[in-house]
C-alpha positions as CSV (number, residue, x, y, z in Angstrom):
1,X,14.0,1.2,-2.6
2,X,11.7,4.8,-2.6
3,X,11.6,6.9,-5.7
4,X,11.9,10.5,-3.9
5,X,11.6,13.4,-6.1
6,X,12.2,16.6,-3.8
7,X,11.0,20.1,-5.1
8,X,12.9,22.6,-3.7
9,X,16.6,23.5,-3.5
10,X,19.1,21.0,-2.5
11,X,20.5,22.9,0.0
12,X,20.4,23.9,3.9
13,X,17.9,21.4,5.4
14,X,15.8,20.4,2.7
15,X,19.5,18.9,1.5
16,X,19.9,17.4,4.8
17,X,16.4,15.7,3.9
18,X,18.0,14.2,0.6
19,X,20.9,12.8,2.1
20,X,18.9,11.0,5.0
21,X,16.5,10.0,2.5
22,X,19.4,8.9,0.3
23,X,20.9,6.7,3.2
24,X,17.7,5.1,3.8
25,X,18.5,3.5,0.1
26,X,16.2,6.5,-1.3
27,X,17.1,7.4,-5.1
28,X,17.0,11.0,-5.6
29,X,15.5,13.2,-8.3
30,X,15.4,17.1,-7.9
31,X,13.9,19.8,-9.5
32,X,13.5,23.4,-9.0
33,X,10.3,24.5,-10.4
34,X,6.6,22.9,-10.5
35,X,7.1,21.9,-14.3
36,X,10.0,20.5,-14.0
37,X,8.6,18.3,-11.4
38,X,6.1,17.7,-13.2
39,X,8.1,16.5,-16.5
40,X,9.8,14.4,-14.2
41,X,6.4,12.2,-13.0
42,X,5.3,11.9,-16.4
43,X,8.8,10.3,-17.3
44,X,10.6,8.4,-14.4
45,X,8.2,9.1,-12.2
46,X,8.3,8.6,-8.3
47,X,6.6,6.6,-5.5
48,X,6.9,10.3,-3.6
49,X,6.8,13.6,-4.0
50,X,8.5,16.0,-1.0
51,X,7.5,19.5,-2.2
52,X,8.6,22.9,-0.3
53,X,5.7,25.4,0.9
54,X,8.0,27.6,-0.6
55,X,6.7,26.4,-4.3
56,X,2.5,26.0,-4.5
57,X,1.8,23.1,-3.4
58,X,-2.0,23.3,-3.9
59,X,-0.9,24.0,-7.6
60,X,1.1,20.6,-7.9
61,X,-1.4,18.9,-6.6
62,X,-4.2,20.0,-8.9
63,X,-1.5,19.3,-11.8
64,X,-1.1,15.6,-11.0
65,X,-5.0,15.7,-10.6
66,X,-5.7,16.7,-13.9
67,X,-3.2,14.8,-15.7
68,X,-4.2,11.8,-13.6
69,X,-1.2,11.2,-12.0
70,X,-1.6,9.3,-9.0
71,X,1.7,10.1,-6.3
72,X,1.0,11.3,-3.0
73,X,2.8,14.3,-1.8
74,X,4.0,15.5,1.4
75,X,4.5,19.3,2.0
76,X,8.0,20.4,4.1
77,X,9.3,23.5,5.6
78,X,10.2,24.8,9.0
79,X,7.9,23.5,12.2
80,X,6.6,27.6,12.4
81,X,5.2,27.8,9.8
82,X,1.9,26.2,10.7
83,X,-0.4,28.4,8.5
84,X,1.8,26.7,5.1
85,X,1.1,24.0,6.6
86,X,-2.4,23.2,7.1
87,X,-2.9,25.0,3.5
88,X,-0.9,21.9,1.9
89,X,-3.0,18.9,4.1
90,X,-6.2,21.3,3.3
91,X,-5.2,20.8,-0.6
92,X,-4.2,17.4,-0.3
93,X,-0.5,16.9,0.9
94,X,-0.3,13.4,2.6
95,X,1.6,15.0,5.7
96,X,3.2,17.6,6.7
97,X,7.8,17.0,7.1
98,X,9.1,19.9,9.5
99,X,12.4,21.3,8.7
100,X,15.4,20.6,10.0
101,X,14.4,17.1,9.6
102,X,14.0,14.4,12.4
103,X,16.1,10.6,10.7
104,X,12.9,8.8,11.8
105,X,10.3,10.8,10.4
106,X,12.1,10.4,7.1
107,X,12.6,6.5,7.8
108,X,8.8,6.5,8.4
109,X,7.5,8.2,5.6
110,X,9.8,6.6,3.2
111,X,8.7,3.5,4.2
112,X,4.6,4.2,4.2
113,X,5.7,5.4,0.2
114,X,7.4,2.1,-0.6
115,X,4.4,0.0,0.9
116,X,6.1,-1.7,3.8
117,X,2.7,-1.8,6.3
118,X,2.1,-5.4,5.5
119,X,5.3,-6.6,7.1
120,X,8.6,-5.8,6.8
121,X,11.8,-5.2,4.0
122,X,13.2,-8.6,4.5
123,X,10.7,-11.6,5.3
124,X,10.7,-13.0,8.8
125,X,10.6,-16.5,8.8
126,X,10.7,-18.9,11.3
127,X,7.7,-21.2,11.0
128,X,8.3,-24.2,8.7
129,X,4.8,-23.2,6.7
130,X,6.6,-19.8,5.6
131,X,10.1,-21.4,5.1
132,X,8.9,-23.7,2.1
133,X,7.2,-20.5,0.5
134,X,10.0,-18.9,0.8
135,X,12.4,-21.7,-0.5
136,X,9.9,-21.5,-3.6
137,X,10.1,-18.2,-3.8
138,X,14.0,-18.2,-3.9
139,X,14.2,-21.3,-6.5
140,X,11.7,-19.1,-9.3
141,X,13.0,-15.9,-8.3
142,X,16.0,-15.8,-11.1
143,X,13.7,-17.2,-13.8
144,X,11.4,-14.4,-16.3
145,X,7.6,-16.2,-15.2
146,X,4.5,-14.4,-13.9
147,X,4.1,-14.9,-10.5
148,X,0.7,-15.2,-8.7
149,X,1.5,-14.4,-5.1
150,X,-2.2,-14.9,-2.9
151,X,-3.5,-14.5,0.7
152,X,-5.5,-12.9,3.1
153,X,-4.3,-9.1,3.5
154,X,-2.0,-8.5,5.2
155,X,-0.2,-11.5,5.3
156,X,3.0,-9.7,3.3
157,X,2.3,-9.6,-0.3
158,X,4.4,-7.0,-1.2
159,X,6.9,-8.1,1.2
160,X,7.6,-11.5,-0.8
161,X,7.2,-9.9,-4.0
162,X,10.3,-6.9,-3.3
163,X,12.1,-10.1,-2.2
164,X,11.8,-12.0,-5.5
165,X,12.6,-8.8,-7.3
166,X,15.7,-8.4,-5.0
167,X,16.9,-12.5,-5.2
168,X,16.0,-11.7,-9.0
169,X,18.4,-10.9,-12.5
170,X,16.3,-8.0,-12.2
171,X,17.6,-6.5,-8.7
172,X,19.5,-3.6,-10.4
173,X,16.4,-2.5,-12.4
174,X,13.0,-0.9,-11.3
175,X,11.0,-2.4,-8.7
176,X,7.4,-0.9,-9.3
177,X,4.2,-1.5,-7.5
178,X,1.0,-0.5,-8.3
179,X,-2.7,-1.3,-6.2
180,X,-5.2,-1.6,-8.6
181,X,-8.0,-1.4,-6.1
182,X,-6.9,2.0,-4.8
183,X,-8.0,3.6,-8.6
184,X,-11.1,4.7,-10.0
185,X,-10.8,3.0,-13.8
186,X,-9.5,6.1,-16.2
187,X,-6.6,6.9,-13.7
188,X,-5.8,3.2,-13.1
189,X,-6.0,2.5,-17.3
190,X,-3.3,6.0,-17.1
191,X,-1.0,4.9,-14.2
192,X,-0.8,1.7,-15.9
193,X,0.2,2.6,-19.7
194,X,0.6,6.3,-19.5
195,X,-0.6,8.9,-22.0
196,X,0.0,11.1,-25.3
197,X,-0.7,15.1,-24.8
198,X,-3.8,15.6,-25.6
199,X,-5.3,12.3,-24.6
200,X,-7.9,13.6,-22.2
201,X,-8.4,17.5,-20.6
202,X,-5.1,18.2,-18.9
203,X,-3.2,16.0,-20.4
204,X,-0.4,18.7,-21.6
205,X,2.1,16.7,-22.0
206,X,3.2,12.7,-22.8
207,X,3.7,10.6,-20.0
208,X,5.2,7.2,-19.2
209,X,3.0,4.7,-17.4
210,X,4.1,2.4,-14.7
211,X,4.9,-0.4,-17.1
212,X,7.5,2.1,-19.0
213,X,8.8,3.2,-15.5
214,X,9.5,-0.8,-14.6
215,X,11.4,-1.1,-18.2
216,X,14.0,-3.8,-17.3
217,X,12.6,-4.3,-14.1
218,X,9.4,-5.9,-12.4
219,X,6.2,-4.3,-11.8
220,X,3.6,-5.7,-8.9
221,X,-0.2,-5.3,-9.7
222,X,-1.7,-5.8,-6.1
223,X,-5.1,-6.5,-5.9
224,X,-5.3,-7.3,-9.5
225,X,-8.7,-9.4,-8.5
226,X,-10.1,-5.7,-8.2
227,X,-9.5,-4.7,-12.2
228,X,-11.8,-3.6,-14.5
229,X,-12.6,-6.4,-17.1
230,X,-12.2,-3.9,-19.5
231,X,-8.8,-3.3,-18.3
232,X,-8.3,-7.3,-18.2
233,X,-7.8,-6.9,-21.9
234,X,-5.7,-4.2,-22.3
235,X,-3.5,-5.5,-19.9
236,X,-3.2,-9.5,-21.4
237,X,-2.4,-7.8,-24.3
238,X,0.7,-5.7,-22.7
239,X,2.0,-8.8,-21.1
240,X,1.5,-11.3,-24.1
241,X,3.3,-8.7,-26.8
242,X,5.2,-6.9,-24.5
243,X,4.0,-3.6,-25.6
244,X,1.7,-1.1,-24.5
245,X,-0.5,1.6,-26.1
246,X,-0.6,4.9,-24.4
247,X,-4.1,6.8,-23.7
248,X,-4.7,8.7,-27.2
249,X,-1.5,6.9,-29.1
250,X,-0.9,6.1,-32.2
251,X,2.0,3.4,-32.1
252,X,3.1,0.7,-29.4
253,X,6.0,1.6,-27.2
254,X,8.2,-1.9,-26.5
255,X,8.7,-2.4,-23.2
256,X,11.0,-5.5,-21.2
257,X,9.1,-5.9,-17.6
258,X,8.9,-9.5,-15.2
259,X,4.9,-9.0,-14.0
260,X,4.4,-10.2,-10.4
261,X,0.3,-10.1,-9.1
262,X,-1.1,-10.2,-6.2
263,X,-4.4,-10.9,-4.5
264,X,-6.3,-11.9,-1.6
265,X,-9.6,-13.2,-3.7
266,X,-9.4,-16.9,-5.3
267,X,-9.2,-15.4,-8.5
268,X,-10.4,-19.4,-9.9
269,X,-13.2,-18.5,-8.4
270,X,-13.4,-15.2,-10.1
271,X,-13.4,-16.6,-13.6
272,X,-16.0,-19.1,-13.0
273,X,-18.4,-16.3,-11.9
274,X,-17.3,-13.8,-15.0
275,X,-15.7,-11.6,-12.8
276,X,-11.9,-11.9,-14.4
277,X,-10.8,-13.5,-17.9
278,X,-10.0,-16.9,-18.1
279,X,-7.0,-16.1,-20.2
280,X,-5.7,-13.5,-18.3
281,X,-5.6,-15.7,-15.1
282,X,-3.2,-18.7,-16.6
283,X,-0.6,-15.7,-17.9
284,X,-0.7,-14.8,-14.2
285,X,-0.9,-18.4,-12.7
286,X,2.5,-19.6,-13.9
287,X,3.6,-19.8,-10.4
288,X,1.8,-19.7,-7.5
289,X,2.9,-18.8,-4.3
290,X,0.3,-18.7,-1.2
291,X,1.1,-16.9,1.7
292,X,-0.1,-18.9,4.8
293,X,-2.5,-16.3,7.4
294,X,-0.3,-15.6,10.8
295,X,-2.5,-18.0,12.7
296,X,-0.7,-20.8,10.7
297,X,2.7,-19.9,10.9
298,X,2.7,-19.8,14.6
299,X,6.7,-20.3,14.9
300,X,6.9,-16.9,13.1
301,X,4.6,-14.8,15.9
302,X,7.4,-14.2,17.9
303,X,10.3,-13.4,15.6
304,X,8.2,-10.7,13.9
305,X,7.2,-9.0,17.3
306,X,10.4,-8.9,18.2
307,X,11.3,-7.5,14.7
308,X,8.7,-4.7,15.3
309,X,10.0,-4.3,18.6
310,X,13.5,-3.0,17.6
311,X,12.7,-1.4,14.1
312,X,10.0,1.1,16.5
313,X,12.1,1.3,19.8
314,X,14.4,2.6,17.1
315,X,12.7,5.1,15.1
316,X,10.8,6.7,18.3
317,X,14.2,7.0,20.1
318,X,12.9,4.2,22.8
319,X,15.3,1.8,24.6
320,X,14.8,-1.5,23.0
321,X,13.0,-4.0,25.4
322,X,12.2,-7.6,25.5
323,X,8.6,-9.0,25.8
324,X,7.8,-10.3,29.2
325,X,6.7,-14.2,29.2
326,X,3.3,-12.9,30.0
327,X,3.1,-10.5,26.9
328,X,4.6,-13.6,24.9
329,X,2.0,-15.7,26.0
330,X,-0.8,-12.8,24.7
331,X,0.9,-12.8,21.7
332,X,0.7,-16.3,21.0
333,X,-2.8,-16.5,22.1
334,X,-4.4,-13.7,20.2
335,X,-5.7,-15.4,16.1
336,X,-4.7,-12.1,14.2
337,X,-7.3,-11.9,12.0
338,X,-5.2,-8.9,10.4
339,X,-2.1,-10.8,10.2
340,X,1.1,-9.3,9.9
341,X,0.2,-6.1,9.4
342,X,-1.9,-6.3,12.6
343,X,0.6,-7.8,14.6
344,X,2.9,-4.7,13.3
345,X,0.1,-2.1,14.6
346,X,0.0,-3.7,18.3
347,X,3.5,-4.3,18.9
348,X,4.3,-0.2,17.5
349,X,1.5,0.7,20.0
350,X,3.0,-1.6,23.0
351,X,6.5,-0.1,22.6
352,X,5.3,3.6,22.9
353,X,2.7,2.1,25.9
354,X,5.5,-0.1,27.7
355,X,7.2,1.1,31.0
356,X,9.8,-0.5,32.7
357,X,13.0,-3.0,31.4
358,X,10.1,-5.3,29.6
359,X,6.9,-4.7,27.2
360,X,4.8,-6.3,29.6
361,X,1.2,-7.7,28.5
362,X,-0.3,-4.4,29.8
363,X,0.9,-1.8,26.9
364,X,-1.0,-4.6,24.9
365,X,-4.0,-3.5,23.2
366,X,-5.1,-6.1,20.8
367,X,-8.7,-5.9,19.0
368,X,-11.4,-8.0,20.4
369,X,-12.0,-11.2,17.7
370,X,-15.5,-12.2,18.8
371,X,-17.3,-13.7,15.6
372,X,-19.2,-11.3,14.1
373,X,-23.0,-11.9,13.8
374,X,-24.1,-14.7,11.4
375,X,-26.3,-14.2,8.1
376,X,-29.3,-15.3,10.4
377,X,-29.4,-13.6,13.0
378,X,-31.6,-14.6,15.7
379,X,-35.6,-13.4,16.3
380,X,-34.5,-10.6,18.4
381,X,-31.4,-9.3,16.2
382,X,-34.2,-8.8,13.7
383,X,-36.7,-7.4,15.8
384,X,-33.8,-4.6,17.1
385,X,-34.0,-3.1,13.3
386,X,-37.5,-3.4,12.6
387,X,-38.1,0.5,11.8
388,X,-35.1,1.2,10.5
389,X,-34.0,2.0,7.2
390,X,-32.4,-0.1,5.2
391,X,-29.0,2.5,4.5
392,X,-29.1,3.2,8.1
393,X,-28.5,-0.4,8.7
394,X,-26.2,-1.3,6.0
395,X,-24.2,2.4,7.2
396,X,-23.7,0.7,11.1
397,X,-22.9,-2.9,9.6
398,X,-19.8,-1.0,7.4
399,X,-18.5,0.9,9.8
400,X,-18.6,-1.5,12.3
401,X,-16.8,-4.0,10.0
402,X,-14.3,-1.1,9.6
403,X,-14.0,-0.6,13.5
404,X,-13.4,-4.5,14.0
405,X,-10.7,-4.9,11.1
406,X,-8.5,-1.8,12.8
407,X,-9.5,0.1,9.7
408,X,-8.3,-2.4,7.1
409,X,-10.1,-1.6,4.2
410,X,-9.3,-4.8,2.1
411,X,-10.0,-7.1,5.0
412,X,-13.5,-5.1,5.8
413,X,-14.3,-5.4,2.0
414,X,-13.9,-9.2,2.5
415,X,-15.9,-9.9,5.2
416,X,-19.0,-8.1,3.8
417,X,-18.6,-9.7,0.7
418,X,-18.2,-6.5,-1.7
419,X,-15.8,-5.0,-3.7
420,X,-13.2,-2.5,-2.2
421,X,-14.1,0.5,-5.1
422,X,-17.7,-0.4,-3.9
423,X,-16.6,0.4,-0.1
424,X,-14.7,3.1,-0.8
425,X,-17.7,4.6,-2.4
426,X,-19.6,4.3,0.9
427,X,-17.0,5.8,2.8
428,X,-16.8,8.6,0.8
429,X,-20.4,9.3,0.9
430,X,-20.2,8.7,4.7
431,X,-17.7,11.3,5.0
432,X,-19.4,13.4,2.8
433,X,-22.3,13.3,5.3
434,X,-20.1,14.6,8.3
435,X,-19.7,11.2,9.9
436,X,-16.8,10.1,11.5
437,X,-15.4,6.9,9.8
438,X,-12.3,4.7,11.1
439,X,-9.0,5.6,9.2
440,X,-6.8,2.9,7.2
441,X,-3.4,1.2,8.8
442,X,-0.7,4.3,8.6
443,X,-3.0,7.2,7.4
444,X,-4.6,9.7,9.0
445,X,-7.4,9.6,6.4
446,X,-8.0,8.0,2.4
């Protein structure tokens, strides 16, 4: 379930938005004026904003900016006015949602703000590997302990953790998420436990962090392998006395929240090398549930494409169609190296590329999964960089890495054995530079 907060009037098509929204199992907040919305975010808060070029966009983006208030926004309004429209990407809007609006746009961008690329609402399981995680899953769901949910990305973190919150005592409260790799450190230390005014410049008013926000409910730190030490500490403390302490505050606030974490590092690992606190890790680690990659649940390749099939033969007003036993036999051939959320990415593409009554192996496309080069490469590898510098080589190496992993930024960051904040850095000096870099699963930039 989305946290939508529309600003704007609730009425004509912008209330035609809210009800689709609403129907897609949405919850609605509204508000009519750029402080209210704002007042609303450092409260509640939302997993999306959907803002009318009518109000200033630009100007409620550089207020979540400086009170470090990390939602994305999209920008609405009708398909004419194109000039509103590129001002609101320009500033920073995620998209752009034409008004009247199109059911499957909404379904689409309520599902990119609730975090369903890595698989799918309900898990898909047909392979006996995935069963018993999820039979686990199901027995630990109802009880209050921390679970540690790992794998490679893109397996369906997220997916299993909304499905323990649903099967959970907590189902009727909050389900937050929050990726603690996709933050710099002093907006990740705010999203988590909020802030009093006056706590930093532009902080004008209090705000509840995302622990507050999951009050009664559970709250998902993904990539929690990619926190600050520093942050470590602050949040053992929040778990072990259930209270937090809000940027520039003077007293705890209590708050009542079941922590789920996820991660695709062996965070063991991770505390032998200093990297993450011992103590942090067993308060996390009371159950452990690893999500096996797609090449071994091979029962489950078909049932998701199929899955995929319908949900985007649905949404792009296609005809659903069945795979043909060649396009099967592709399917089942191909490793996935991005998992799930690969396997989601080439079937969306195959059922906008298929012609005919089937999908037949032709509409297709799946990335090449040669091995990439070794640590040693051979004599003549070496002698084909020999006069060139050292950035200029590292610069191909990323972006290749990028090319090869469909854009996955977690799954690139793995394979060159660095830390996503430090490849985001790169990226963002590479666009800085003018040079074209490939864009993450879902988004036309990050």
């Amino acid at each position: 379930m989305s946290r939508l907060l529309i600003l704007g009037a609730l009425s004509g098509p912008l209330g035609v938005a809210a009800r689709m929204a609403q129907s897609r199992g949405a919850t609605i907040a509204q508000a009519d004026s750029l402080g209210t919305a704002l007042a609303h975010l450092r409260g509640p808060g939302a997993d999306l904003v959907l803002c009318h070029v009518g109000h200033d966009v630009a100007a409620l983006l550089r207020g979540l900016s400086a009170e470090r208030i990390a939602c994305p926004v999209i920008a609405c309004g009708p398909e004419e006015n194109a000039v509103e429209a590129i001002a609101a990407v320009r500033a920073g809007a995620r998209d752009f949602l034409p008004l009247p609006p199109d059911a499957d746009l909404i379904a689409a961008m309520l599902e990119a703000a609730a975090g369903h690329g890595e698989g799918t609402q309900a898990p898909v399981a047909r392979d006996p590997a995935m069963l018993a995680v999820l039979a686990r899953a199901n027995q630990v769901a109802r009880a209050e302990a921390s679970v540690l949910i790992t794998g490679e990305s893109g397996t369906g973190k997220e997916v299993l953790a909304r499905h323990i919150h649903a099967a959970s005592r907590r189902a009727r409260g909050p389900f937050v998420a929050l990726n603690c790799a996709a933050l710099p450190e002093a907006l990740l230390e705010s999203e988590l436990f909020g802030h009093e005014k006056g706590a930093f410049s532009g902080a004008v008013a209090a705000r509840r962090g995302k622990f507050e926000q999951a009050d009664g409910g559970t709250l998902l730190l993904d990539e929690i392998g990619e926190m600050d030490p520093r942050l470590q500490a602050k949040l053992l403390r929040a778990i072990q006395e259930r209270e937090v302490d809000r940027l520039g505050g003077t007293r705890p606030v209590r708050v009542d929240v079941r922590i789920l974490a996820a991660t695709n590092r062996d965070l063991a690992a991770e505390v032998r090398a200093g990297r993450f606190r011992e103590d942090l890790y067993f308060r996390l680690d009371v159950v452990r549930l690893k999500l096996p990659p797609l090449r071994d649940r091979p029962a489950d390749i078909l049932p998701l494409a199929e899955h995929f099939a319908r949900r985007y033969a649905d949404a792009n007003g296609l005809p659903r169609r069945l795979f043909s036993m060649a396009a099967r036999a592709a399917l089942l051939r191909h490793p996935w190296p991005g998992n799930v959320r690969e396997l989601e990415n080439a079937v969306h593409r195959a059922v906008l590329l298929a012609e005919g009554a089937e999908i037949g192996p032709e509409a297709i496309e799946l990335a090449p999964c040669a091995p990439l080069p070794s640590a040693a490469p051979a004599p003549a590898g070496v002698e084909g960089l020999v006069g060139r510098k050292v950035e200029e080589v590292e610069r191909d190496l990323i972006i290749g890495t990028l090319s090869h992993c469909l854009g996955n930024r977690t799954r690139a960051a793995e394979i060159l054995g660095i830390s996503i904040r430090a490849l985001r850095n790169k990226i963002h000096d590479y666009r800085a530079s003018g040079l074209s870099v490939p864009a993450a699963p879902g988004y036309a930039v990050d």
